[in-house]
Kinemage of the C-alpha trace (Angstrom):
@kinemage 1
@onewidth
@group {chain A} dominant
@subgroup {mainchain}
@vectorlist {calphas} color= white
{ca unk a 1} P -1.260 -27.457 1.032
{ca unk a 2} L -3.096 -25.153 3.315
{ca unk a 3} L -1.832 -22.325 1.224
{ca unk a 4} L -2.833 -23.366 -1.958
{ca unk a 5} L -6.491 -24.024 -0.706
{ca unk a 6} L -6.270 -20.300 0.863
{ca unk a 7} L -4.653 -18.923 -1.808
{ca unk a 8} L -6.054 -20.917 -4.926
{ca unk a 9} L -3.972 -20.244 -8.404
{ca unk a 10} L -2.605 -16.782 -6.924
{ca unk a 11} L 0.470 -18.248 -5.449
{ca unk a 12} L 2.262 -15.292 -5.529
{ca unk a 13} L 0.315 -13.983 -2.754
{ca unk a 14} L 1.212 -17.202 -0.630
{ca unk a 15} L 5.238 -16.845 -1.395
{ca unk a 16} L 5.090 -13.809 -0.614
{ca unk a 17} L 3.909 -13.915 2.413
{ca unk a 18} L 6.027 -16.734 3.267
{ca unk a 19} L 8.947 -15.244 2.799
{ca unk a 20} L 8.233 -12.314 4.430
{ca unk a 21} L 7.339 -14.677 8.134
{ca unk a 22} L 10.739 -16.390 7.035
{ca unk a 23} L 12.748 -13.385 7.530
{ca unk a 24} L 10.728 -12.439 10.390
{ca unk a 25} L 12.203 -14.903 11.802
{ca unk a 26} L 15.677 -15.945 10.542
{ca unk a 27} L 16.821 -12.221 10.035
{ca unk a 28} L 16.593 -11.248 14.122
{ca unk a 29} L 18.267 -14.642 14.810
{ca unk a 30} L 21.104 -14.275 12.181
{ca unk a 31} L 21.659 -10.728 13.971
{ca unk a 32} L 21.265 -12.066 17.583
{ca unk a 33} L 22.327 -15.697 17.631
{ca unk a 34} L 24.846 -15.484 15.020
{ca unk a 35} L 28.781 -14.389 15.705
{ca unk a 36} L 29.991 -11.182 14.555
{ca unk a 37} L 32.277 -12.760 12.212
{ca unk a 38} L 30.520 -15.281 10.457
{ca unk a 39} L 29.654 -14.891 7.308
{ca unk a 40} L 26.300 -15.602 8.062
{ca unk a 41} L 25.794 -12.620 10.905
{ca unk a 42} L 23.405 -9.623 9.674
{ca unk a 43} L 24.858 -6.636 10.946
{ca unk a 44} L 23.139 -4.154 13.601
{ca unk a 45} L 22.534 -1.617 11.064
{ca unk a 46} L 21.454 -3.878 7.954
{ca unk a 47} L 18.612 -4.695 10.234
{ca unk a 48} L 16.930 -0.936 10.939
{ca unk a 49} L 17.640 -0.452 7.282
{ca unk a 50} L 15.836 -3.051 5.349
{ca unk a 51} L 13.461 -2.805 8.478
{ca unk a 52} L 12.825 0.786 7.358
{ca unk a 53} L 12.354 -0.430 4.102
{ca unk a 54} L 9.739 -3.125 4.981
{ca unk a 55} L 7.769 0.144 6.313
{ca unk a 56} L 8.660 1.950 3.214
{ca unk a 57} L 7.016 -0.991 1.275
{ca unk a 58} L 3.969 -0.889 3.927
{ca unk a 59} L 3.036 2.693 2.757
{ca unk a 60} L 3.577 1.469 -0.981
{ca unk a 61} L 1.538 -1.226 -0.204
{ca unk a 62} L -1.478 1.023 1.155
{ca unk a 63} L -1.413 3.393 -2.149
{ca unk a 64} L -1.720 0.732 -4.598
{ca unk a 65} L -4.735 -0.214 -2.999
{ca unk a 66} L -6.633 2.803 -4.032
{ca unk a 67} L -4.151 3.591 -6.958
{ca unk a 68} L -4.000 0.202 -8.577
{ca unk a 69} L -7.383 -0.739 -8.005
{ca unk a 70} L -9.640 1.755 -7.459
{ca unk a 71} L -7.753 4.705 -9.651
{ca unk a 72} L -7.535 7.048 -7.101
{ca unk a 73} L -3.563 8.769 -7.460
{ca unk a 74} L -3.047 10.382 -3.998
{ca unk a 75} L -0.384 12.377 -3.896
{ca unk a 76} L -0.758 12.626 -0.348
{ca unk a 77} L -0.353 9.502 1.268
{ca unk a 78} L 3.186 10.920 2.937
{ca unk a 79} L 0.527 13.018 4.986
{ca unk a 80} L -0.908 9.260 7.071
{ca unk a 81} L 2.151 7.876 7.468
{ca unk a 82} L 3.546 11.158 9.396
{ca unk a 83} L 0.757 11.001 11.094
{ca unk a 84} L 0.830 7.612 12.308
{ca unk a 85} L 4.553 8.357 13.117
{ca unk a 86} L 3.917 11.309 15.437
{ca unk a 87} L 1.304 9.207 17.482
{ca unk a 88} L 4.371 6.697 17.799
{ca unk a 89} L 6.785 9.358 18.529
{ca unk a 90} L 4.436 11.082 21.120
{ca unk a 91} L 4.116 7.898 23.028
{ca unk a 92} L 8.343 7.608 22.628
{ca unk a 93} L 8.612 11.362 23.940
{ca unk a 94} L 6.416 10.692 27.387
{ca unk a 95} L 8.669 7.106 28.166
{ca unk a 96} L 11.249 9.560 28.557
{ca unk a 97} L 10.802 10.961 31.501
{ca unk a 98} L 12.697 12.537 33.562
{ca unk a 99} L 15.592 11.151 31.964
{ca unk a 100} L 15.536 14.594 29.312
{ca unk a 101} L 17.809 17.353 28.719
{ca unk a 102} L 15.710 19.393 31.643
{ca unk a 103} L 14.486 16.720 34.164
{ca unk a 104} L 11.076 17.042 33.983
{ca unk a 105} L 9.136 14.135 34.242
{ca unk a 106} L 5.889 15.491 32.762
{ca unk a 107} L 6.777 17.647 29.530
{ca unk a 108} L 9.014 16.658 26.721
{ca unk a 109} L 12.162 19.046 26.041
{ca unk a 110} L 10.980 20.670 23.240
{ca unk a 111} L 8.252 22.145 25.620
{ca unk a 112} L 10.243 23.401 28.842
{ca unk a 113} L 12.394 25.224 26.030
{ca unk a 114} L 9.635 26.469 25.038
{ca unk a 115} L 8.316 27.773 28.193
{ca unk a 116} L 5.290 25.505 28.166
{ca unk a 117} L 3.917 25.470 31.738
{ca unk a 118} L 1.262 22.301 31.350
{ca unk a 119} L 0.919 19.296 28.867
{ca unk a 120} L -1.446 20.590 26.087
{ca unk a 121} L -4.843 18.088 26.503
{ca unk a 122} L -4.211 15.918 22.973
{ca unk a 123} L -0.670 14.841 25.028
{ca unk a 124} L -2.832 13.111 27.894
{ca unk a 125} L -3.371 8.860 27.300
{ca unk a 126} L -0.152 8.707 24.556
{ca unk a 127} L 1.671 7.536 27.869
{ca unk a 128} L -0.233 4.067 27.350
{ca unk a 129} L 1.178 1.617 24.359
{ca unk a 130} L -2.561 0.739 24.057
{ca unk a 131} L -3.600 4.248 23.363
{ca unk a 132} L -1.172 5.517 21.479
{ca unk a 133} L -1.492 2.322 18.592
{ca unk a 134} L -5.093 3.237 18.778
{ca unk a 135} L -4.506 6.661 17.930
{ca unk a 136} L -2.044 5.533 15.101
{ca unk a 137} L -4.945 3.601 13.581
{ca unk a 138} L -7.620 5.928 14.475
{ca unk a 139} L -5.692 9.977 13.345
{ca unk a 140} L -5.004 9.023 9.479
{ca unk a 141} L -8.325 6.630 9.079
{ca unk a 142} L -10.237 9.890 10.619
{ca unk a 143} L -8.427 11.989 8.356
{ca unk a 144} L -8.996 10.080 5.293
{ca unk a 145} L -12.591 9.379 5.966
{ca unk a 146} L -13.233 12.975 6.570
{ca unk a 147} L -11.499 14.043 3.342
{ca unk a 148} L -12.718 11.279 1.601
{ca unk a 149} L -16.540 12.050 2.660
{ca unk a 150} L -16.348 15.962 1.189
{ca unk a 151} L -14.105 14.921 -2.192
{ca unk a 152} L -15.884 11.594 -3.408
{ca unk a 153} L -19.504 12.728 -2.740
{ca unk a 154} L -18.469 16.355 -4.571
{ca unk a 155} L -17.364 14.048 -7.664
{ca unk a 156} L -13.541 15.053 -7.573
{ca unk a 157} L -11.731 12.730 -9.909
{ca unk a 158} L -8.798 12.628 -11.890
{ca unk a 159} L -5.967 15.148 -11.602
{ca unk a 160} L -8.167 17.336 -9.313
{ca unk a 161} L -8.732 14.757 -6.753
{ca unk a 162} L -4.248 14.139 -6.873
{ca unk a 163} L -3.729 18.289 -6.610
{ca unk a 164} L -6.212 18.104 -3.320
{ca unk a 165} L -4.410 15.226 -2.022
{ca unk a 166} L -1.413 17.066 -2.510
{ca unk a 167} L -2.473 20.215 -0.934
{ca unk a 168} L -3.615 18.633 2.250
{ca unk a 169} L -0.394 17.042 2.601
{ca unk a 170} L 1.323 20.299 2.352
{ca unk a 171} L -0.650 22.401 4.658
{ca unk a 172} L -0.433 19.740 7.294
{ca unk a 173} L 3.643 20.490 6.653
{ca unk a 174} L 3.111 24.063 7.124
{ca unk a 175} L 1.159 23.350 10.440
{ca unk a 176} L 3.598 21.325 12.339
{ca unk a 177} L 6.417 23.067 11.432
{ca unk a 178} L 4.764 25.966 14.050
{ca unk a 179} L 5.930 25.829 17.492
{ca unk a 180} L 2.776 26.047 18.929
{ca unk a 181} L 1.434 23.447 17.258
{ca unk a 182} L 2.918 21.324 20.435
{ca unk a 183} L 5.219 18.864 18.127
{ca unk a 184} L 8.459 20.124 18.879
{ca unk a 185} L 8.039 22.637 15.218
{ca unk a 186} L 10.997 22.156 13.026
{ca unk a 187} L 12.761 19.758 14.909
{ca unk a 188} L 9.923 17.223 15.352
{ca unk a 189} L 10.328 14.343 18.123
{ca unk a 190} L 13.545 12.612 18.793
{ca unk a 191} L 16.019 11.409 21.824
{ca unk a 192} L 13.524 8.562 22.019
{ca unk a 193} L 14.572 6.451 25.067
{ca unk a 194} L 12.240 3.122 25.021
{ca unk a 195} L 9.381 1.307 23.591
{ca unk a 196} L 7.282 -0.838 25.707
{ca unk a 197} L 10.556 -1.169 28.626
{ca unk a 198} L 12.802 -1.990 26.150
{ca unk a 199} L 15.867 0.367 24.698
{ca unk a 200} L 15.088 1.504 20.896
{ca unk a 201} L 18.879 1.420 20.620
{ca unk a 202} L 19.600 -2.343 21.769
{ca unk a 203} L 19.863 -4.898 19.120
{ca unk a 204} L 17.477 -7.043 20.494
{ca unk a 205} L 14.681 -3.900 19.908
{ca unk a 206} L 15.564 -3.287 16.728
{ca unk a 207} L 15.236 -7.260 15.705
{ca unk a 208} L 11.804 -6.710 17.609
{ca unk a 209} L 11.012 -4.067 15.359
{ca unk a 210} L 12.250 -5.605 12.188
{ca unk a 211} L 9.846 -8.491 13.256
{ca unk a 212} L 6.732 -6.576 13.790
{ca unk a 213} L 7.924 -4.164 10.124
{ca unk a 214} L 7.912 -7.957 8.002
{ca unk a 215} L 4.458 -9.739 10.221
{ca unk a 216} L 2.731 -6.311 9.635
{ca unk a 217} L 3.697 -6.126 5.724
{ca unk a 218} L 2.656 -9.984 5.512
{ca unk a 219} L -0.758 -8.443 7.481
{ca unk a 220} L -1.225 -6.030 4.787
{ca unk a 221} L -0.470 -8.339 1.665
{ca unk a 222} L -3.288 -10.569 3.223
{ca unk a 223} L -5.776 -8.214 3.925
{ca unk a 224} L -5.290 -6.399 0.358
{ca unk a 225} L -5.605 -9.485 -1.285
{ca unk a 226} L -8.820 -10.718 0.864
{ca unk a 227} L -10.333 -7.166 0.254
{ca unk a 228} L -9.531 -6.749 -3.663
{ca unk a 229} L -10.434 -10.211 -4.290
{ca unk a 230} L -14.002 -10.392 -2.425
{ca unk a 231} L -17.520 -9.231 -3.876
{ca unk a 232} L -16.499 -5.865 -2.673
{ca unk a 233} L -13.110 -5.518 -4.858
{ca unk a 234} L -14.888 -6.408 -7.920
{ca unk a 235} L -16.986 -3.434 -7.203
{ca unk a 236} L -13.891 -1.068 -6.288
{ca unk a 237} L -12.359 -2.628 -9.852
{ca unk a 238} L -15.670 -1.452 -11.607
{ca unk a 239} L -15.675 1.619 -10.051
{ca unk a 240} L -11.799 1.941 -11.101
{ca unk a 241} L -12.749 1.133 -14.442
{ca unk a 242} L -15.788 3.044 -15.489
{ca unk a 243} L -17.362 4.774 -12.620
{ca unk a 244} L -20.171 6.309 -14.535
{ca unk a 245} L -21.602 2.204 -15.442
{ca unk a 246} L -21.361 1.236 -11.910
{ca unk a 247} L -23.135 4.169 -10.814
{ca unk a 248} L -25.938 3.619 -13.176
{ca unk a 249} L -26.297 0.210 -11.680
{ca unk a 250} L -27.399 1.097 -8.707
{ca unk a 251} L -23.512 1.257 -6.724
{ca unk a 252} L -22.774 4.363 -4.489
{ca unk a 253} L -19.643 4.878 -5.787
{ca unk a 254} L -18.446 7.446 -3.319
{ca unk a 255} L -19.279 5.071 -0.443
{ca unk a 256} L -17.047 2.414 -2.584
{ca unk a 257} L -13.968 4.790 -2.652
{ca unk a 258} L -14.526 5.826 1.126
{ca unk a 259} L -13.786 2.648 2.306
{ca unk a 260} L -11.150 1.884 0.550
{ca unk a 261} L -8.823 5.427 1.156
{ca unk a 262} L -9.683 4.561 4.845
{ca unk a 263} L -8.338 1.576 5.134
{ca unk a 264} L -5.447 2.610 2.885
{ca unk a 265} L -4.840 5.496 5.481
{ca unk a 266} L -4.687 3.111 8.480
{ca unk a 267} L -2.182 0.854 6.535
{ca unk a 268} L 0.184 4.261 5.728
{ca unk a 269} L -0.603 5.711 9.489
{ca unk a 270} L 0.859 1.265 10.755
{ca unk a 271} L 4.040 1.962 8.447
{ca unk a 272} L 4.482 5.128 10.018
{ca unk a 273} L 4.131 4.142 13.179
{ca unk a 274} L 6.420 1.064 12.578
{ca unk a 275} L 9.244 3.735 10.989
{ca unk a 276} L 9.723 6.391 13.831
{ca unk a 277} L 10.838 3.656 16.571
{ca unk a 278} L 14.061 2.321 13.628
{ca unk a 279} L 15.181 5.820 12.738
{ca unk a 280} L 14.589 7.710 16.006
{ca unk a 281} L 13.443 11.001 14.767
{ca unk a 282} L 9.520 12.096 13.377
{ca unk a 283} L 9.445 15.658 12.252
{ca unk a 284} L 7.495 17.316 9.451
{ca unk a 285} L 9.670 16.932 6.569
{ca unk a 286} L 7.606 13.439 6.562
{ca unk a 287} L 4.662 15.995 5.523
{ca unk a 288} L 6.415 16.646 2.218
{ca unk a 289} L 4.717 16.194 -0.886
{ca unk a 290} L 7.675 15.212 -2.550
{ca unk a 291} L 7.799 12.116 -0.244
{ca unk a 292} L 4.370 11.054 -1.771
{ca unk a 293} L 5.292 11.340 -5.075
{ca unk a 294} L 7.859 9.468 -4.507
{ca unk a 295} L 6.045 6.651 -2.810
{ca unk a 296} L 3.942 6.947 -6.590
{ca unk a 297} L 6.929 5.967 -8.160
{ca unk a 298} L 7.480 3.005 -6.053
{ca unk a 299} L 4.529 1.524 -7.007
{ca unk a 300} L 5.205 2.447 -10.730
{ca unk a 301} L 8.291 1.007 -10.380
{ca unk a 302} L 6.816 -2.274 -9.473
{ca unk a 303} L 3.811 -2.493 -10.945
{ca unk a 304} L 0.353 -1.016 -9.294
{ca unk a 305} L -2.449 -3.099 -9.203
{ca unk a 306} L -0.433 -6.181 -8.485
{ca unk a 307} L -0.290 -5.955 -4.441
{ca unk a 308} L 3.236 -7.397 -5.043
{ca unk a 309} L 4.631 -4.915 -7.031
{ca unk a 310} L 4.931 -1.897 -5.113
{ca unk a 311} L 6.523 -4.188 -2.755
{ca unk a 312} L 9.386 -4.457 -4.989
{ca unk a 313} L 9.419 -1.421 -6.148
{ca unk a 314} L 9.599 0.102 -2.888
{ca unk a 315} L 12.481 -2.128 -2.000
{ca unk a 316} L 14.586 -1.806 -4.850
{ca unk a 317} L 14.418 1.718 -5.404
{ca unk a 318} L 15.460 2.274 -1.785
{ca unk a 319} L 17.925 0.417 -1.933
{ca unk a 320} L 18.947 1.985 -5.141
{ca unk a 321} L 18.932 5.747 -3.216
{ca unk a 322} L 20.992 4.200 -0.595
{ca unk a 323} L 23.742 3.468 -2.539
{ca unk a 324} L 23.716 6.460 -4.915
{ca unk a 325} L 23.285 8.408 -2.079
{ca unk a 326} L 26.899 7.335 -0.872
{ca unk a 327} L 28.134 6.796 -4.186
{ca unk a 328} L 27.018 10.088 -6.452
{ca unk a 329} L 24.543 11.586 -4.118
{ca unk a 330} L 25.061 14.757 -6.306
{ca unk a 331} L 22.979 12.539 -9.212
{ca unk a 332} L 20.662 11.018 -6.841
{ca unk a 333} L 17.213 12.821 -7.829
{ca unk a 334} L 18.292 12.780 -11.549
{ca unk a 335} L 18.615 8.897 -11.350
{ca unk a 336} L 14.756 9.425 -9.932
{ca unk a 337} L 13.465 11.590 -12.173
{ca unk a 338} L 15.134 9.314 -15.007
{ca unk a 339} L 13.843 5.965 -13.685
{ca unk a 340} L 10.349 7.452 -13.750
{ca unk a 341} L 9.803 8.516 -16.821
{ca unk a 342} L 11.449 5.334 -17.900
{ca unk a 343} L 9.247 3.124 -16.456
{ca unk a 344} L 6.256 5.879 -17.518
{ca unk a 345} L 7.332 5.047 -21.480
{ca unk a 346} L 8.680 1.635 -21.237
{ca unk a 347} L 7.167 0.202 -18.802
{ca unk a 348} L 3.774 1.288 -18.243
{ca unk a 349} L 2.752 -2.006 -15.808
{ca unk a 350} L 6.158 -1.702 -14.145
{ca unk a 351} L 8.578 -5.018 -13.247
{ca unk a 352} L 5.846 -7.319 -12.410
{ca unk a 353} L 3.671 -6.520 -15.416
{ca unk a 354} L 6.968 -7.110 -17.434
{ca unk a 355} L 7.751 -10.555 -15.690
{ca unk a 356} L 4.193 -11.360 -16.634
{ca unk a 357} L 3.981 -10.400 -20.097
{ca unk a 358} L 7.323 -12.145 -20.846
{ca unk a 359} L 5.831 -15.119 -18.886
{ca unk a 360} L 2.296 -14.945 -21.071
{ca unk a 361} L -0.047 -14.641 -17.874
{ca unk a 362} L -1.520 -11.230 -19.280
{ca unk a 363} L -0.441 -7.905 -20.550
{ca unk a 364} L -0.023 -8.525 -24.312
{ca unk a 365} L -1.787 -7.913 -27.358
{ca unk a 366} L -4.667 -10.508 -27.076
{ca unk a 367} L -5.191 -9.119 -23.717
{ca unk a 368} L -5.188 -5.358 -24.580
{ca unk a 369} L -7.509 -6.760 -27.881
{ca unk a 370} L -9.539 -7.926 -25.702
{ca unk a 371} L -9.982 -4.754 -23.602
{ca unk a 372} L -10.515 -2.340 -26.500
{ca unk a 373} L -13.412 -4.986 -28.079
{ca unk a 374} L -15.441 -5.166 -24.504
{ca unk a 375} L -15.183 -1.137 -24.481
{ca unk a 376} L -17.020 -1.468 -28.162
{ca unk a 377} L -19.408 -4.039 -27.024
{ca unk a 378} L -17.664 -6.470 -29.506
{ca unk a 379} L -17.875 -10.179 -29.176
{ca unk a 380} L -14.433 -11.504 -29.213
{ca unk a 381} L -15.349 -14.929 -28.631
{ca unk a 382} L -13.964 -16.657 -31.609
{ca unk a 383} L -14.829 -20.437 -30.766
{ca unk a 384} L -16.314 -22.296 -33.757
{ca unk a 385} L -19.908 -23.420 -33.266
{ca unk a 386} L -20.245 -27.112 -32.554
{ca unk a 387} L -21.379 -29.128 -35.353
{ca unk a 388} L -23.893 -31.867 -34.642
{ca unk a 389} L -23.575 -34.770 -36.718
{ca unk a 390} L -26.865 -36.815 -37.732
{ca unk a 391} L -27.416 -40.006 -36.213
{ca unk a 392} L -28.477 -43.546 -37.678
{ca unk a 393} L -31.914 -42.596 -39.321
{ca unk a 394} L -32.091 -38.237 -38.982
{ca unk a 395} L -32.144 -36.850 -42.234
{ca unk a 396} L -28.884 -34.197 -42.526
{ca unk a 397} L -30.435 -30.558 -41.562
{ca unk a 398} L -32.422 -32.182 -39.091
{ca unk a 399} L -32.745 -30.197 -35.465
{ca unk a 400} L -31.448 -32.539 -32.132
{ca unk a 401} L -30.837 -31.811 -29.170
{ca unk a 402} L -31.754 -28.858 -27.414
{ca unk a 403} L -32.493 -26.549 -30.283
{ca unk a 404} L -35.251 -29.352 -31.605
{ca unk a 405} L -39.131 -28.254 -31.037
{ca unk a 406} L -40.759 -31.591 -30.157
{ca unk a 407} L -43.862 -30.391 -31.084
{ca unk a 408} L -42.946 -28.936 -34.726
{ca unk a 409} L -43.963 -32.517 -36.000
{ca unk a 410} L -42.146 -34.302 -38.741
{ca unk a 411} L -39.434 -31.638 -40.824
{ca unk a 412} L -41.876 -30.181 -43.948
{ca unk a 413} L -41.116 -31.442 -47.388
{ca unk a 414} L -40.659 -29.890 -50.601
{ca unk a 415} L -44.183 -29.586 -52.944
{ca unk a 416} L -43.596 -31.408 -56.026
């Protein structure tokens, strides 16, 4: 009841979210509580997969928010969630301690091989839990807002604004693969040894983690649907849909977008974050551009502009790579390519926009009518016009109602 008042007719949203608290729950005690061999037990590693795909589904999440409904494509989204991931994997790297390769209780590994004599300053707080989630918040929403500020306000659009977006992503790569960047170059940042006390490798953390991957997805399925259904999302949906009209009514546009690629960044730079701690290593292959394109096709997959959608796409195409990976991993990226240019052709609103065109809640040719005719300024309106029958004593012709003139005076008669 208290979700359908929240939620209204969009009860998608609500079972969504539902189910994601649900496994939030049942999944850590069907791997804890649960025998190894019942049937009913989820294994060690089935939880730190589908967890990484919860985080996977995060970042998917945090794209279609300015792809789907603002009509920004960033190919460069892979760029915030490393980002988020290193300040995670930094904080990982000083809980280790002493308890390294080399012993010393102040730099990571990667460093005394290195010949480092002192912790470089932007290592100093990521010791503290507290600071180092700030700093996964605050790096990638810096970032974006930064970029964002120079690219919106220059009017970069379209396939310019995606090729920028890409090329950030890419020199970041270049950057901390160097050495003396201070993040461990090609290797990255790995041997992790605890989060917050606990061991990353015990099945009780990784339940933990699996937790905090499905409660922060349910976080982010809220807060996109509070932000794209508010006053302020039917501006970022103008803005998607004809920029130039919204400008011209007085919205700053660029301050629209802003906002909305920030908060997107801080979602990716949370998944990130979330991912490190369940697969143990960060290192700059997470800076690829191919990674964001492929986080793009996710969202095709499932449908972008639907908040749901690139949920599902993000889940089943993972899961899909996983098991070609180990069945034909030779065929892998050709599967990919194929399923893209697929859904490109045939499905151009991807699962969900399927589901609800076979369903008749939108996508078909009255609504796509209906589109074209508002772009021509074209009435398409076609209820009759109510017709007013006389009463006892009114002549037929007569005006009633609202439309009469009281002071017209009697109707005017024929001469004769």
């Amino acid at each position: 009841m208290m979700a359908a008042r929240l939620f209204g007719s969009d009860k998608r949203i609500a079972i969504t979210i539902a189910i994601l608290v649900a496994a939030a729950i049942v999944v850590p005690v069907l791997n804890l509580a649960v025998p190894d061999g019942s049937a009913f037990h989820v294994p060690p590693y089935m939880v730190a997969l589908v967890g990484k795909y919860l985080c996977y589904a995060l970042l998917a999440l945090s794209l279609d928010l300015v792809w789907g409904y603002c009509g920004i494509l960033s190919l460069g989204h892979g760029a915030f969630f490393a980002l988020g991931g290193y300040a995670m994997g930094m904080y990982l790297m000083r809980q280790i301690g002493s308890r390294g390769v080399y012993g010393n209780p102040d730099l990571p590994d990667f460093m005394v091989f290195l010949n480092w004599k002192e912790l470089p300053w932007f290592w100093y707080g990521f010791d503290q839990f507290w600071f180092a989630a700030l700093m996964v918040m605050v790096v990638p929403g810096l970032l974006a807002f930064v970029f964002g500020w120079f690219a919106f306000r220059s009017r970069v659009t379209g396939v310019y604004l995606s090729i920028i977006t890409q090329a950030m992503t890419y020199a970041l790569l270049l950057a901390f693969f160097r050495n003396d960047m201070g993040f461990g170059g090609n290797n990255g940042l790995t041997d992790f040894k605890d989060i917050l006390g606990f061991n990353v490798q015990a099945n009780a953390t990784r339940s933990g983690l699996f937790a905090a991957s499905a409660i922060a997805l349910a976080l982010g399925v809220f807060v996109t649907w509070l932000t794209v259904t508010s006053k302020y999302g039917k501006i970022l949906i103008a803005v998607r849909d004809a920029e130039s009209r919204t400008r011209f009514l007085g919205w700053r546009a660029e301050n629209v977008k802003l906002f909305a690629f920030t908060v997107s960044a801080v979602m990716a730079g949370i998944a990130g974050a979330l991912y490190v701690p369940q697969v143990g290593i960060i290192n700059p292959g997470e800076f690829d551009p191919a990674n964001s394109i492929e986080v793009v096709v996710w969202a095709a997959v499932g449908g972008r502009g639907t908040i749901v959608g690139p949920i599902i796409g993000a889940l089943l195409v993972n899961a899909g790579k996983s098991w070609f990976t180990g069945a034909i991993p030779e065929l892998w990226l050709f599967a990919l390519g194929g399923l893209f240019v697929a859904v490109t052709l045939f499905l151009p609103k991807g699962i969900l926009g399927l589901w609800d065109q076979w369903r008749g809640r939108g996508g078909g040719k009255a609504e796509r009518a209906a589109s074209v005719a508002a772009e021509k300024g074209i009435d398409t309106d076609e209820t009759p016009p109510k017709i007013v029958r006389p009463q006892a004593g009114e002549k037929p012709g007569a005006q009633t109602g609202a439309w009469a003139n009281p002071n017209s005076g009697p109707e005017p008669q024929p001469a004769e």
